[in-house]
C-alpha positions in Angstrom: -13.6 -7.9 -6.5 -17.0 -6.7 -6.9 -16.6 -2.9 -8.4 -20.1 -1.5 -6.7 -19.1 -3.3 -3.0 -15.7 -1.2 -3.0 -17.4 2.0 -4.1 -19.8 2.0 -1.7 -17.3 0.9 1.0 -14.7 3.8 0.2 -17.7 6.5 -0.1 -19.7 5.3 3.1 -16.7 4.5 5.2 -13.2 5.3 4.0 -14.2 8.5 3.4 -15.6 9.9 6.0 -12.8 7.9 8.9 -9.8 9.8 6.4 -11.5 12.5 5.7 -13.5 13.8 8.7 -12.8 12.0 11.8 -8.9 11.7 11.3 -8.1 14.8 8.3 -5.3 14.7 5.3 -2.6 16.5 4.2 -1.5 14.8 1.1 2.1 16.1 -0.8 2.7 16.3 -4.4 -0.3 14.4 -4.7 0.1 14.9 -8.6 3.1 12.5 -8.3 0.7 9.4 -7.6 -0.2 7.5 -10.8 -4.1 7.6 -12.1 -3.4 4.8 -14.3 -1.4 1.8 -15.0 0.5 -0.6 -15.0 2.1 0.9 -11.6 3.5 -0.3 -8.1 2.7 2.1 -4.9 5.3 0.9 -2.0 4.1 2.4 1.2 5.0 2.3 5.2 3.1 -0.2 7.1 1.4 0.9 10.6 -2.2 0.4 10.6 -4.9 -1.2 9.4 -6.2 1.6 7.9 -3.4 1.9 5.7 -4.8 0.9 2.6 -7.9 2.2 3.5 -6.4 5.7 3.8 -4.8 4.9 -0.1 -8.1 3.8 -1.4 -9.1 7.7 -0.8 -6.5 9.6 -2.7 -7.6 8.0 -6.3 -10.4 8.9 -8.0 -13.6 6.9 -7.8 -12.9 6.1 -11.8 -9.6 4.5 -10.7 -10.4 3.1 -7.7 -11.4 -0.1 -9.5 -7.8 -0.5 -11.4 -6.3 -0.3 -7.5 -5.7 -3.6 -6.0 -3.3 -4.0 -2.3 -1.0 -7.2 -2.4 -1.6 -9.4 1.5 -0.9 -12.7 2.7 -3.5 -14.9 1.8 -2.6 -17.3 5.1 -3.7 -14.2 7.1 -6.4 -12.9 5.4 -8.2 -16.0 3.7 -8.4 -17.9 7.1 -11.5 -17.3 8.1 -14.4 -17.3 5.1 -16.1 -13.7 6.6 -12.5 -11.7 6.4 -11.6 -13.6 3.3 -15.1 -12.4 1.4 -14.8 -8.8 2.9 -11.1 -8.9 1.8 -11.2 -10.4 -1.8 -14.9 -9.0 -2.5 -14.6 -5.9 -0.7 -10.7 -4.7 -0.5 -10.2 -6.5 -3.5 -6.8 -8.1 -2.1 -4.1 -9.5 -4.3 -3.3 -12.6 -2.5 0.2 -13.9 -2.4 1.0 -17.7 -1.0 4.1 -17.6 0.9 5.7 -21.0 1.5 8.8 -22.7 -0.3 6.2 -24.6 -2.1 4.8 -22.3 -4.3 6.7 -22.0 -7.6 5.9 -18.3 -7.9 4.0 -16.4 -4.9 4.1 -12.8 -7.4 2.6 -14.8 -10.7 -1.1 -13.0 -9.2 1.0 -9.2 -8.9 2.5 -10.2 -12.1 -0.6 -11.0 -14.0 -2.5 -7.5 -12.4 0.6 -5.7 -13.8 0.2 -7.0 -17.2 -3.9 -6.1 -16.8 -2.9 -2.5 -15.7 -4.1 -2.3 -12.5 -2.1 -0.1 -9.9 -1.1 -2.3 -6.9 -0.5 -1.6 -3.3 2.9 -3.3 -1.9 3.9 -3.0 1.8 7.9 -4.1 1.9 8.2 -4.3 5.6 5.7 -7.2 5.1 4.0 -6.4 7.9 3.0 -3.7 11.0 5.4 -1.5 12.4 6.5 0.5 15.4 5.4 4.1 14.3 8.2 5.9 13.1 10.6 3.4 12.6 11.3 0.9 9.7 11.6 -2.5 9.6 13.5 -4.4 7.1 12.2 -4.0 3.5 11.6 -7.5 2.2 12.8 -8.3 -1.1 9.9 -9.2 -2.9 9.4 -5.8 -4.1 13.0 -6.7 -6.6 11.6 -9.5 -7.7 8.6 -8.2 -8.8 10.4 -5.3 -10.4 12.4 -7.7 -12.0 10.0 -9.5 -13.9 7.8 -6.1 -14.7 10.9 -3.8 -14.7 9.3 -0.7 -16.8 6.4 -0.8 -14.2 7.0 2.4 -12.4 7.2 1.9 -8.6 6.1 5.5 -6.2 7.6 5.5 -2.5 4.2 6.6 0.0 5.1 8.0 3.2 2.0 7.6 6.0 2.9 9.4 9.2 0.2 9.5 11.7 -2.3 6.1 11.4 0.7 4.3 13.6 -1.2 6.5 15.9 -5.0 6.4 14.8 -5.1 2.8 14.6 -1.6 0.9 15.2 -1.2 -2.9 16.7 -3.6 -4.2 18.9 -5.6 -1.0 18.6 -9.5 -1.8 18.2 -10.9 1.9 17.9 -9.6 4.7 15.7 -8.2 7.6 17.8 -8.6 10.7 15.6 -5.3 12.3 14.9 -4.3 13.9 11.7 -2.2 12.2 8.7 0.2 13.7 6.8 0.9 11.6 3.2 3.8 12.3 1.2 4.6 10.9 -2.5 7.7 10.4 -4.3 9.2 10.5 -7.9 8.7 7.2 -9.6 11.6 4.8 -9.1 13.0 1.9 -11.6 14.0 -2.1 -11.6 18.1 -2.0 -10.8 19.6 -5.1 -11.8 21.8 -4.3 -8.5 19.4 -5.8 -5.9 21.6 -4.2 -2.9 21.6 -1.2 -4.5 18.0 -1.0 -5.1 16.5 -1.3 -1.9 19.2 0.8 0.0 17.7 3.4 -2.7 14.3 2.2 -1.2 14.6 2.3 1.9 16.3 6.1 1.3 13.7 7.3 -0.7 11.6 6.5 3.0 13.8 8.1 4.9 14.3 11.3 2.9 9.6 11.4 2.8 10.5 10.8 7.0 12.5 13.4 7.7 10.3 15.8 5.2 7.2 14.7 7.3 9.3 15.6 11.0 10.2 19.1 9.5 6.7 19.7 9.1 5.9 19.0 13.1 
């Protein structure tokens, strides 16, 4: 990742899309980490998603902060693969039976500090509802289990930007941010926790409307 290239990309255009086209309300904002080692999980709708997370860290963090994406998606064609590994400063995982150990890379970030962006549907949703949390986000916790993992809620960029979707449509995000939660040896019990700590950020994001 080249620091200067992701600056410049977050003040010239992640900025002002989040911040003036679409708008933000971001809750218990204090509860998001400003340093690491630390795992953000967050609902998948948009493209903009991790652009809309780049925003809510400070420019001296910023660099620490690296999303997790498939590298058969995004490292297919050599223009999205630059933008995404120079740019967005992508973690990429190789999925396939193959590979001995796809989170070695998440891993190896962990152990450099960095904060890293996880989305455990594993990919794009239907607005409002979850898919199935894949369990990826376990393992990972299993081999880094005192790196603290924070639950984001997104509601809104399923709307601004969701599947097939080209053009931003400006419509206002709400963010909300949980307590930090912990590896549990219990890998049912763990994401059911997950997947509750969504729901509960859901249903605190519908009161508001």
């Amino acid at each position: 990742m080249n620091p200067m290239l992701r600056w410049l990309f977050t003040l010239c255009i992640a900025y002002p899309l989040v911040w003036i086209w679409l708008g933000v309300s971001v809750a218990n904002r204090k509860k998001l980490p400003v340093t690491g080692p630390a795992i953000i999980v967050a609902n998948h709708n948009s493209h903009l998603d991790v652009l809309t997370l780049f925003t809510l860290f400070p420019l001296s963090t910023l660099v620490k902060v690296q999303p997790v994406a498939a590298a058969d998606y995004f490292l297919k064609n050599k223009v999205i693969a630059w933008f995404a590994l120079k740019v967005i400063g992508i973690i990429p995982v190789y999925r396939g039976a193959n590979k001995a150990d796809p989170l070695q890379a998440c891993v190896k970030a962990l152990a450099a500090h960095k904060i890293i962006i996880l989305f455990p549907e594993g990919t794009r949703g239907e607005p409002g509802k979850f898919s199935e949390l894949k369990s990826g986000i376990w393992y990972l916790s299993q081999q880094c289990p005192e790196v603290p993992i924070i639950p984001v809620y997104m509601q809104g960029l399923g709307r601004v930007m969701g599947k097939g979707q080209k053009i931003p449509v400006p419509f206002f995000i709400d963010i909300y941010i949980d307590d930090p939660l912990y590896f549990d040896n219990d890998k049912v019990s763990f994401m059911r926790n997950l997947l509750n700590r969504f729901y509960i950020l859901q249903q605190q994001a519908t009161r508001k409307v």
